[in-house]
N, C-alpha and C positions, 0 to 999 in steps of 0.2 A: 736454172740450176739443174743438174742430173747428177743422180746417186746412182752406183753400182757395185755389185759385191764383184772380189775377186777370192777365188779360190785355189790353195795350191800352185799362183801364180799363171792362173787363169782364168778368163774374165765368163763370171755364169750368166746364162742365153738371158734376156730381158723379157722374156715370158716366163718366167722363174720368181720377177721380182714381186711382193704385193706389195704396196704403198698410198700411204694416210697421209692427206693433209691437216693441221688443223690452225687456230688462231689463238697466239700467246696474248691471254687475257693483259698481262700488266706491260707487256711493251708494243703489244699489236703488230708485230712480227708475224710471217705465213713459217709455218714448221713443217717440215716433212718427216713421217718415219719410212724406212724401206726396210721388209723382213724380207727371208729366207729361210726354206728347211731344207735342212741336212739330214738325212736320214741313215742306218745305222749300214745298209750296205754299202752306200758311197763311201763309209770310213773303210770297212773293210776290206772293201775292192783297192783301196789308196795303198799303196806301198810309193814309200820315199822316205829321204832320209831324216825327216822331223812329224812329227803329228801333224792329221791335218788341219788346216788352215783357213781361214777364212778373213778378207781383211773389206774394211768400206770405202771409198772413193766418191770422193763428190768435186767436182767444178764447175765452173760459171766463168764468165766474162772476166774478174776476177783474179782466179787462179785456182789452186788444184789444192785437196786436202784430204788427208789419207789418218786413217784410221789408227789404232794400234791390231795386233793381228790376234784372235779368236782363236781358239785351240779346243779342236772335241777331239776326243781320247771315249772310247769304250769302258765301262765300267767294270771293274772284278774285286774281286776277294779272295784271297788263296788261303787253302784251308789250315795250312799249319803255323800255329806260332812261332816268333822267333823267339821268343821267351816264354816259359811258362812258369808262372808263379810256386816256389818252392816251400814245403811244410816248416815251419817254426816252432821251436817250444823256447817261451823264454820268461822272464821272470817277472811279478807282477810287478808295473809302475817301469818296467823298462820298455824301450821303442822297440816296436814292428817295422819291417819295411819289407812288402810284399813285392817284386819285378814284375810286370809284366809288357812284353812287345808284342805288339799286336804282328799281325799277318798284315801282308804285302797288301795294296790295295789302293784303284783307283773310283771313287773320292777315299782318302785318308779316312782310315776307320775310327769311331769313336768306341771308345772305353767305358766299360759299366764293369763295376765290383760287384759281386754278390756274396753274401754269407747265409749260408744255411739253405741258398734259395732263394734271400730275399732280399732286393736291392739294397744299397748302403747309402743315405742321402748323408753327407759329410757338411752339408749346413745345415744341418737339422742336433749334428754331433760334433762340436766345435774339437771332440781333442783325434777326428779323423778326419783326414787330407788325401784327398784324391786327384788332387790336381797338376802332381809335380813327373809329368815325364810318364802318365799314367801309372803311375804308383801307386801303391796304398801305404798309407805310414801313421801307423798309432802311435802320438805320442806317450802317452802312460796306459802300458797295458794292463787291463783290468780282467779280473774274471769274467764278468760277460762277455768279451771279446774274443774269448774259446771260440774255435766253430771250424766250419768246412771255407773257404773262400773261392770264389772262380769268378777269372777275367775273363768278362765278356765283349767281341768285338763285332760293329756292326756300320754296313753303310746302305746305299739306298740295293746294293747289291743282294747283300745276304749278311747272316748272323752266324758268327762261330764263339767257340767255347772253349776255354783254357781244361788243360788236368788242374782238380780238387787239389788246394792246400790246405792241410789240416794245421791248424795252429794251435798251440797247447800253450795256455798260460799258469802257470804253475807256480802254488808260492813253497819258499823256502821256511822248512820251523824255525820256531825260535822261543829260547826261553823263558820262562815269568821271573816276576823276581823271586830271589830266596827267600825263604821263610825266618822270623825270626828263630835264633838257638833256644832248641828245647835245655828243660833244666836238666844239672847234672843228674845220672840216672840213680846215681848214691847218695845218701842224707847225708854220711858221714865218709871219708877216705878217697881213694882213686876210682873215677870212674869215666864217663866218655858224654858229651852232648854233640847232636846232628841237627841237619836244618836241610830243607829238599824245594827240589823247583820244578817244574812241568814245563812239557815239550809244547805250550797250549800261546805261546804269544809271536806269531801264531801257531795254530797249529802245521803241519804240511798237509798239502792239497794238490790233486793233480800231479803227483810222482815227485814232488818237491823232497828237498835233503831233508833227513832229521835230523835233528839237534846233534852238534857236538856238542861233547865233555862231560861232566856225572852228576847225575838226578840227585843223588845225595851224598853232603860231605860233612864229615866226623872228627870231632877234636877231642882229645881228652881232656880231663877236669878234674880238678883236687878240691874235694870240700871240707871246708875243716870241722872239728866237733866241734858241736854246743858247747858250751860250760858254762850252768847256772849258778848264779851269784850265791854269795854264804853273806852273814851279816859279823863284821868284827866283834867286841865285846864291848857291853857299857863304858861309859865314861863316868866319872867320879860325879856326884849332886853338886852340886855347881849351889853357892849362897844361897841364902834365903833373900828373895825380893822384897819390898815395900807391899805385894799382895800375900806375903806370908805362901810362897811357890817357892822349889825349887827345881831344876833340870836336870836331864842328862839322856845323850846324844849316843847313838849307835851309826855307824857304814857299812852298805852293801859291799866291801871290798876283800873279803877273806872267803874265796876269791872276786875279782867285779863279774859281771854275767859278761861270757864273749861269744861271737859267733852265733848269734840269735840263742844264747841262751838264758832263763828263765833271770827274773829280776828275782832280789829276796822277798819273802813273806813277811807280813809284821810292819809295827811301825820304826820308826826311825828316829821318835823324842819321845820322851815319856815328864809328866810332872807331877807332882803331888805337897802337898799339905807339909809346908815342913815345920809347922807348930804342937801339929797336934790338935787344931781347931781351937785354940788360945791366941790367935791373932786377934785384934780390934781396930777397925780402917777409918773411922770416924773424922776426927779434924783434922788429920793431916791430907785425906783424899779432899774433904772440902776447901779446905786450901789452896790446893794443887788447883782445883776446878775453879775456884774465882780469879785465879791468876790469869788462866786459859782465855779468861771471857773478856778480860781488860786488855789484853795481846789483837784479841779479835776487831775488839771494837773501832781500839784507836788507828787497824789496817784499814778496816771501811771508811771511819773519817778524811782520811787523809787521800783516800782516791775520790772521795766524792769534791772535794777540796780541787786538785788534779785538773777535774774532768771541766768543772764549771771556770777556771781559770782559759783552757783551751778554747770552751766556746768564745768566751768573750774575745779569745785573742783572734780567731778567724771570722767574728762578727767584724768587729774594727778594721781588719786588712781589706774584706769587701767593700767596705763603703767606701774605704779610700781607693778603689779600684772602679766607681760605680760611676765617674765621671765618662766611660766609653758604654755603649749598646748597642745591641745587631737586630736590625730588622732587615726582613725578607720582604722586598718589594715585590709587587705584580704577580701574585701566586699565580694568576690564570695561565701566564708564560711556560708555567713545569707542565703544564698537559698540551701546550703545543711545537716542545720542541726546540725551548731555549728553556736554562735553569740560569736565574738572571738572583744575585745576593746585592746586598747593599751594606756596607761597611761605612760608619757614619759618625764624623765627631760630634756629638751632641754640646749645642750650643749652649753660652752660660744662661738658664738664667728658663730655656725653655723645657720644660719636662715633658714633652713627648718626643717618639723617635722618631716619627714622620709623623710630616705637614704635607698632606695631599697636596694644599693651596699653593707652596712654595715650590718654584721652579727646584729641578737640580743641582747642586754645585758642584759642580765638577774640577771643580779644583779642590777640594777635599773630601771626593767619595773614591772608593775602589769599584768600580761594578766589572763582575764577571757576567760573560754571557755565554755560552757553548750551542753551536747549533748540535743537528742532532746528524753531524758530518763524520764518519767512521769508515774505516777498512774492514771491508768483509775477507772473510769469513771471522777472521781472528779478533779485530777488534770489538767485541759481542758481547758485554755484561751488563747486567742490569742497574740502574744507578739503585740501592735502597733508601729511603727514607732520611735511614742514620747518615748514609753519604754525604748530604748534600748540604748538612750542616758542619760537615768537619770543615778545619780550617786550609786554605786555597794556599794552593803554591802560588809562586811569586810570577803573575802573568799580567803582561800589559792591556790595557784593555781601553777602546773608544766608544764612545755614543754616537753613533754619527745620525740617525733621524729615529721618529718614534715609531719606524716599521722595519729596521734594521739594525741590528747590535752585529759589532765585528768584533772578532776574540783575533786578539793582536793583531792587526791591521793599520797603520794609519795611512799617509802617503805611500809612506812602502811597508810590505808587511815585516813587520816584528817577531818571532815566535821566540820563547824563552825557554830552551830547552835545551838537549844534549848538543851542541851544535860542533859539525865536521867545517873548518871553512876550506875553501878551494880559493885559489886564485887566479885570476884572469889576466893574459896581456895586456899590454897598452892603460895600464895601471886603473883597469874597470874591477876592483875585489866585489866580487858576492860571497857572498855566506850562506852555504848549502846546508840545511838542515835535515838529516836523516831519524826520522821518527822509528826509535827502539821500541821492540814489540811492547814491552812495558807498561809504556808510557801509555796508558790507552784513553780514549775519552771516555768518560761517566754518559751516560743518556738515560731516558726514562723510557723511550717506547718499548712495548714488551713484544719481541720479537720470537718466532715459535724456535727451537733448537735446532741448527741445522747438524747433520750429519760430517762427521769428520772424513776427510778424504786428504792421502799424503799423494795419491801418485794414477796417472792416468795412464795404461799400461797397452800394447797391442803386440802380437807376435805372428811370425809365422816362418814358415821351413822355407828354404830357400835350398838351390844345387848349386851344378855349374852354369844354369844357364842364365842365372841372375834371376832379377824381377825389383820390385818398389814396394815399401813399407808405408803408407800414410795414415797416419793419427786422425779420425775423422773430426770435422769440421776445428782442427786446431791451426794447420800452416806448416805444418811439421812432417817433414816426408824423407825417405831413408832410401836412395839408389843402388840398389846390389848389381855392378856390371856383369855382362856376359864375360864367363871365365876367371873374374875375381876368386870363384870358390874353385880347388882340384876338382877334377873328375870323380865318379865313384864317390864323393863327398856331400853330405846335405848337413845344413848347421839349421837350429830353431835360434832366429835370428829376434832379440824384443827392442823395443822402444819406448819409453817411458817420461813421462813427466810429472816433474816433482809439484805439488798439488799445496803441499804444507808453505810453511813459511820457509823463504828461500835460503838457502845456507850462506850463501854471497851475499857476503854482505859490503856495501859502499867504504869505499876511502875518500874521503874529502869530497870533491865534488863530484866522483864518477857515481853514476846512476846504471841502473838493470835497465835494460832496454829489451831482452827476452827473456822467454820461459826458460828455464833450466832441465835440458834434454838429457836424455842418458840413453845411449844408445848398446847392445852388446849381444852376445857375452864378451865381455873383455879379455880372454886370453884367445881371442880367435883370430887367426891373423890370415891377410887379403893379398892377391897378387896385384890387383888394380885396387886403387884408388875409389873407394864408396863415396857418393855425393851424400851430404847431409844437409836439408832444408830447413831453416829457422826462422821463422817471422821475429821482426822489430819494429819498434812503435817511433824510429827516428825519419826527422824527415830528412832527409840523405843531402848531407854538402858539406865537401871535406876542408872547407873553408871556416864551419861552423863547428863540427863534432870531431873528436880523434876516437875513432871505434875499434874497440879490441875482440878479439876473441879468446875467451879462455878458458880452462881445463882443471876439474878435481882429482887432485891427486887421489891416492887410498889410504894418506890420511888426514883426509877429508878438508885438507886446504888448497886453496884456489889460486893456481898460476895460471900467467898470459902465454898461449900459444904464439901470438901474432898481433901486430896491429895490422888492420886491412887496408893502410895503404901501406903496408911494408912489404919490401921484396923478402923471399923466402923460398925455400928447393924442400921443405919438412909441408906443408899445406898451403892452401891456396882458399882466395877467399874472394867471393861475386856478390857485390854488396846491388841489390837492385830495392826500387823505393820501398816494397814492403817487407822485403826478408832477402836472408843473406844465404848462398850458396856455398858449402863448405866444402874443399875434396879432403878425405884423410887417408890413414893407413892404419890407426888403430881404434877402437870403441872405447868410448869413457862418456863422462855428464861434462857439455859444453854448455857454453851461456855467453850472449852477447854483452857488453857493459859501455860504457859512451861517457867521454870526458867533453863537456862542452867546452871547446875554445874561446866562443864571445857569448854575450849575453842575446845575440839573436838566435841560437841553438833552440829546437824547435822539438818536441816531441807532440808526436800526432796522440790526441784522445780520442776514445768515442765515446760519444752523449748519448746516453737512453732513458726515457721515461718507464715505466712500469707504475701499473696501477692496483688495487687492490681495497675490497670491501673491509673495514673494521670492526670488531667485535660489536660496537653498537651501530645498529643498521643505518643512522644517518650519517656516521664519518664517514669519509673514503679517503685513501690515505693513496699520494703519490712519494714515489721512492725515481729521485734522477740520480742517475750512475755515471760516473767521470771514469772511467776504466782507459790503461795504455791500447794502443792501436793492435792488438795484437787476438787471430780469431781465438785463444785459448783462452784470455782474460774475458771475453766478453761470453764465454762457452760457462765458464763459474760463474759471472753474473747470472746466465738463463738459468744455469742447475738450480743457485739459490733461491731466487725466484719461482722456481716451480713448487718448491719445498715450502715456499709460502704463498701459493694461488695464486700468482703476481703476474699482470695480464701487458705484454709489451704496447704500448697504445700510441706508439708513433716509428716511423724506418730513425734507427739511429743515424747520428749524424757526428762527422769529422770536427774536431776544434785542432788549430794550432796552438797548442801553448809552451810561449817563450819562457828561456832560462832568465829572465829580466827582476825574480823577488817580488813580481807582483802578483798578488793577491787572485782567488778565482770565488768569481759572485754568481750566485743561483737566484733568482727569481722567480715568483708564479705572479703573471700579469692578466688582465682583462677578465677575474672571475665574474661572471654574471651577478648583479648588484643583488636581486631580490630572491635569485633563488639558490646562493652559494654563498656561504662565509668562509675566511681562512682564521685560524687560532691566534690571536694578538701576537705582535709580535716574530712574525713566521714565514710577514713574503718574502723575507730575502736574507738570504743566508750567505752567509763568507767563508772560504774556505784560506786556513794560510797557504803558501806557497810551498812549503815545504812539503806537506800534505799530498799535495798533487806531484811534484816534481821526484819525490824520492818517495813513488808509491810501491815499486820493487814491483809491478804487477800485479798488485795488492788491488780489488776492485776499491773504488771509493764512492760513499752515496750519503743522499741528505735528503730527507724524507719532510715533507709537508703532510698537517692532516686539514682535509677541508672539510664543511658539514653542512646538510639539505635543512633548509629551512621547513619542509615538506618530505614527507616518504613517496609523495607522486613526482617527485621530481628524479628520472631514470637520465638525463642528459648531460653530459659537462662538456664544457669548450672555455679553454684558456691558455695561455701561451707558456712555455716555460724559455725564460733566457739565461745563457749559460753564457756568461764571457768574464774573460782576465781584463784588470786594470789596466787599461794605456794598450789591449790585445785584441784577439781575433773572440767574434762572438759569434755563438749559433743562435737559431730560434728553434724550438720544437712545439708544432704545432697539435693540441688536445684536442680531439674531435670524437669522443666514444659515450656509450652507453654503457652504464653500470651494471648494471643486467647483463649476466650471462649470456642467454639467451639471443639476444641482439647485438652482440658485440661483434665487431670484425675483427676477425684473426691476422694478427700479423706474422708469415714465416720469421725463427730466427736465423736459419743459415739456410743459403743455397745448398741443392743438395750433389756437390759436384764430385766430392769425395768420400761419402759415405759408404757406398754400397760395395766397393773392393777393400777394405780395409790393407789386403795383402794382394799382388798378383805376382804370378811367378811364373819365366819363361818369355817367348816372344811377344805375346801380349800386352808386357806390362812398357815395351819402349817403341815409341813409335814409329823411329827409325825403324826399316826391316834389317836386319842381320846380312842381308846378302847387298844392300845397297851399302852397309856401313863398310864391309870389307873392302871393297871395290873404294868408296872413299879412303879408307887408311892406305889402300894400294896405293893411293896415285898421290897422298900429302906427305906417309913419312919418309920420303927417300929427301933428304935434302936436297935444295936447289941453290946454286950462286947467286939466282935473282932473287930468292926470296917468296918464287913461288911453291912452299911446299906447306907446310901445317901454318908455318906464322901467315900465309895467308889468309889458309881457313879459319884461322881467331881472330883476324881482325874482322872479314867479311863478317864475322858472327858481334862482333862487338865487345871483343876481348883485346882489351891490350895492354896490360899491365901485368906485371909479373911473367914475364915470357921464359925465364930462366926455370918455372917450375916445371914446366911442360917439357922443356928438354931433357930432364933427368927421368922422363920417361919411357919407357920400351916403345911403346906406340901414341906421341902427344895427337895425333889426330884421335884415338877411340876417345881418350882423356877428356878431350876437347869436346868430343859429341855428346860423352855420359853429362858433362856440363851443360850442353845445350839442354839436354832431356830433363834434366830436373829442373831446370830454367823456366822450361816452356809446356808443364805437366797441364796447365792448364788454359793456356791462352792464348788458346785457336789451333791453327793447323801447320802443314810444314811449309807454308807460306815466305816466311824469312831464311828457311831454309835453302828451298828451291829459287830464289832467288839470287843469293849468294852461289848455288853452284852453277846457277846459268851466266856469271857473272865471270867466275872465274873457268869457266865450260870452255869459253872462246879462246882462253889460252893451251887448256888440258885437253888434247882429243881424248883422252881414258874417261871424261868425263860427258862426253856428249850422246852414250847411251843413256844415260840419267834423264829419262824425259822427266816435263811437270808430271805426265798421266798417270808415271808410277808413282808418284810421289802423292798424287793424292790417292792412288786407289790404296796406296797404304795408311794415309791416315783416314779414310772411311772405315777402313777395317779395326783401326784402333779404337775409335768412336764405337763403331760398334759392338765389338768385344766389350767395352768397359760401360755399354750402357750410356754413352753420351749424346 
């Protein structure tokens, strides 16, 4: 083999070249490198009509292989801006946006803001953004924000400086409130009350307006006089009474007192002696008084009479009632996680309620059993004491062995509740149970309070030249094309996920399948088509599922955009196995939902274990989580858990569970005999089907507590098995220390999408800009064969809905922004480059397109984003 550089299209002397051999450790291949310097006169002295050049050349026996071509350009910096950032004064909590264009420059200058002199780091100040076209943009301007500003530009050349922007943020006054109306200024007649307000809420600041309208404002008032009351004249003496009295009555009404004026003086009855003191009250008041006492007595006899009739009559009614009694079997069961009653006809003849000795009859007992199987966050309250004795709703209930009780379950599960039914073709009916927040289960574990959260929220500013929104570790990612937004235009673009219980709520048998996104602001409207990314927990076959996509109105009820195998020219929709690719034209809250067609319709779970020490230092309590396929539902499982020291102690793992009514069983198997016990009653737990199947993204978990025979005992290993009736089973295998200290750390997410939450500009798509034009150059002119865009969608693996694509201006860019949200994360432009080497051979506009650019473009993407 021989290597040689060519230069400018001439071949440099071979005593110019240095070159290294060495040996490729993993394929044991011989390597050569060959350098070359170029030095800063050879550019200079170079005149021709491109920069100079330099390109590699290697042949052998073989054949011939040629380089891409090298390009050294001389470095500079020109001193004047093209822009320089202009002064502002604007109002507090309103946006900044400072311009600035760098100066000309070969490497491309980098941008540095400063205020006051002192760098501005804009991740260190989430509500400033440096990033968009060199710009600076505050979005709520605040008083600190005042200041001097200058754009700084610098490359390996030199460093230049913008003119000083002074920015003034200034607030506008404003009112307090008015004061309560002072009293009228007169006690009596015509006179005036005012009431005033200050220029202090707030005050102005920094050259801000001051208040319109008037400090104080005056109404007149009319008070009336007083008039104190006069007393009428007596009344005539009224008979002589039985006490030898008689009376007589005077009124404050000549005149009454009006207008807070004075009451009369004096009294209002007068009585006196109207014998003379020749009355004698002797045996007729005695009289009176023993009559009094016989009225009295014979009332008290006759409620004492009353009272004693009632007891007896509510003694009598118990006893004939006393043939039924309640006893609560297996107390030890309420401290492990089953609340297990016994309802029990007592036999003729035997007077106790339970016979430890006698088997069960289960044909005249009711036993409830509840594991301790709930939705988090919502389903969360404490059972008390009183609870567990009230009387049970009407729930079917099996005994199936003495380490497992199933709460409605038999061959097929049961649940007795609000029930939605759905019906199925080929005359298979199931009955899909939707559990209303309500209805919640009672449990006894005492669980810490977690923290309410309705909504998971990210933003950021966005122009014309686009960029990507990703919700970190959710699945949920937000496409802004290039040119979507006018020029001269930037929007703060947010993304949201609803966190609470979901508003969508199921019809008959259709189930949530995703989070419930909201994307906006909603009166913003796009010239291209934004991709929106949605993870779902279905396992995709359109044989088994009919999947919708649908939209909240504004008020607040949920219609169907689309079903995704429907054709449609309003949205388009790329269903791939973990999440759906949405194109729109306008922002609102979407949400996937899935009508299962057969009973083999599958939705993906994932299984997780989580561990945690118990208030008394020998439990330790395991919590397994059945959560939908979706990274946002397993994202609320970790938050909760953290909120209760809850330690992941196994890689979750995939379950398929079918639409089939069967039942899903939890197990803890192989606990170590002598140095682990689990709480009676507790290794295995049942879940109904409804439970799991219409969890709405709701997480779902069922908590075993186990306990150390020993406090030297820091070791656990035991299996948990998670499988559906007649379905697919996992195992997760327990291998930790209960000690902090010692314990392995399990990651809970890759961290692939964290650290950009936002990126904006060429950065954020992998394609470069200048390879995508040249693609839409050469697909959207139609072609009679068919080689034009409907190409480029099939080679990509699009090919359904092709009517959408045509009602657009450019269905090749349309077509790419879909690959790009496709393929955000998995791998490189591999399938891409493929597909245009493929269709290359018919398109010469296409055969500049090497692989070489194509990866040195997706290097550069990786590197930008940290990959």
């Amino acid at each position: 083999m021989q290597i040689f550089f060519k230069c400018n299209g001439e071949w440099v002397h071979q005593n110019e070249h240095v070159s290294e051999e060495s040996l490729d450790e993993s394929s044991g291949l011989k390597v050569r490198e060959v350098f070359i310097n170029v030095t800063r006169q050879q550019v200079e002295d170079f005149h021709g009509p491109e920069d100079y050049w330099c390109q590699c050349v290697a042949w052998s026996h073989l054949g011939t292989s040629k380089s891409r071509k090298a390009s050294v350009r001389i470095a500079y910096l020109r001193k004047n801006f093209e822009q320089d950032p202009q002064g502002r004064e604007v109002p507090i909590e309103g946006m900044i946006v400072l311009h600035c264009r760098p100066p000309e420059g070969v490497p491309a200058a980098e941008v540095e803001w400063l205020k006051n002199e002192e760098p501005i780091d804009s991740e260190q100040d989430e509500n400033i953004d440096t990033r968009a076209d060199h710009n600076l943009i505050i979005r709520q301007a605040r008083l600190s924000d005042s200041g001097n500003y200058t754009c700084m530009a610098a490359n390996i050349v030199a460093k230049r400086r913008s003119l000083s922007a002074t920015v003034v943020v200034y607030v506008n006054g404003g009112w307090s409130s008015w004061t309560e109306w002072s009293a009228c200024n007169v006690r009596c007649g015509r006179g005036w009350q005012k009431r005033s307000r200050t220029c202090t809420n707030p005050a102005p600041l920094n050259g801000g307006a001051f208040c319109e309208g008037m400090s104080v404002q005056k109404i007149t008032c009319t008070s009336l006089c007083p008039v104190d009351g006069s007393w009428e004249v007596w009344s005539e003496w009224s008979v002589c009474s039985p006490e030898c009295e008689h009376l007589r009555i005077r009124e404050c009404t000549a005149p009454p007192p009006r207008n807070g004026g004075k009451f009369c003086e004096g009294l209002s009855q007068e009585s006196e002696n109207c014998t003379d003191g020749l009355c004698i009250l002797g045996w007729s008041r005695r009289g009176i008084e023993n009559a009094s006492d016989i009225a009295l007595y014979s009332g008290l006899g006759a409620a004492v009479v009353a009272v004693a009739v009632l007891v007896i009559g509510v003694t009598l009614y118990r006893r004939s009632q006393s043939d039924y009694g309640v006893d609560v079997i297996d107390s030890s069961a309420l401290t492990g996680g089953f609340q297990t009653f016994n309802f029990k006809t007592v036999r003729q003849g035997n007077p106790l309620l339970l016979n430890s000795s006698m088997q069960p009859d289960l044909t005249v007992s009711r036993t409830y059993s509840g594991p301790i199987c709930l939705q988090d966050p919502l389903d969360k309250e404490l059972m008390t004491e009183s609870s567990l004795f009230n009387p049970l709703s009407d729930i079917k209930v099996k005994v199936q062995s003495s380490f497992m009780v199933s709460l409605g379950v038999s061959e097929r599960a049961e649940y007795h509740g609000k029930n939605h039914s759905g019906t199925f073709p080929h005359g298979n009916n199931r009955s899909f149970s939707t559990m209303h927040p309500r209805n919640k289960t009672p449990y006894i574990q005492n669980l810490s309070s977690l923290p309410t959260r309705t909504e998971l929220r990210t933003t950021g500013v966005f122009g014309h030249l686009g960029g990507r929104l990703v919700m970190p570790n959710t699945g949920v990612s937000l496409l802004i094309p290039h040119g979507a937004i006018p020029e001269e235009n930037s929007w703060e673009i947010y993304m949201s996920i609803n966190q609470g219980e979901p508003s969508l709520q199921s019809d008959g048998s259709e189930v949530l399948l995703s989070p419930e996104v909201t994307c906006g602001p909603p009166d913003m409207t796009v010239t291209t088509p934004f991709a929106l990314t949605i993870p779902h927990c279905a396992d995709v076959s359109s044989e088994h599922w009919n999947i919708h996509l649908k939209k909240r109105t504004q008020q607040g009820k949920w219609e169907e955009v689309m079903s995704v195998e429907d054709e449609s020219t309003s949205c388009y929709c790329l269903l791939d196995p973990f999440a759906c690719h949405v194109l729109l034209d306008s922002f609102g809250t979407y949400a996937l939902t899935g009508e299962p067609i057969t009973d083999c319709a599958v939705k993906q779970l994932k299984v997780a274990v989580f561990g945690c020490m118990s208030c008394n230092s020998l439990d330790y309590n395991l919590r397994v989580y059945c959560v939908d396929n979706t990274p946002w539902a397993f994202q609320e499982v970790v938050s909760d858990e953290r909120h209760q020291g809850g330690q992941l102690l196994e890689e979750p793992k995939l379950l398929h569970f079918k639409g089939n009514t069967f039942s899903l069983q939890i197990s803890v198997l192989d606990i170590p005999p002598f140095l682990w016990r689990i709480k009676p009653f507790t290794a295995c737990q049942e879940v109904p089907f409804s439970r799991v199947w219409c969890s709405n993204q709701q997480p779902l978990h069922c908590a075993f507590s186990l306990e150390r025979y020993t406090p030297t005992t820091t070791q656990l290993s035991c299996k948990i098995c998670i499988r559906q009736l007649k379905g697919h089973e996992q195992i997760l295998q327990v291998q930790t220390s209960i000690l902090e200290s010692e314990r392995e750390t399990i990651t809970f997410f890759a961290q692939e999408d964290s650290t950009f939450p936002a990126q904006t500009g060429p950065k954020a798509f992998k394609i470069p800009y200048s390879i995508r034009q040249r693609i839409c150059a050469t697909f959207d002119t139609p072609n009679a064969k068919g080689k034009d865009w409907q190409m480029l969608a099939q080679k990509n693996s699009i090919n359904r809905n092709l009517s959408y694509f045509a009602t657009q201006s450019s269905p090749s860019a349309v077509i790419l922004n879909l690959w790009e949200a496709r393929h955000q994360h998995d791998g490189d432009l591999d399938s891409l480059a493929c597909a245009l080497e493929e269709i290359g051979r018919t398109h010469t506009k296409l055969s500049n397109i090497t692989e070489s650019q194509l990866d040195e473009a997706d290097f550069n993407y990786s590197r930008q984003n940290g990959l």
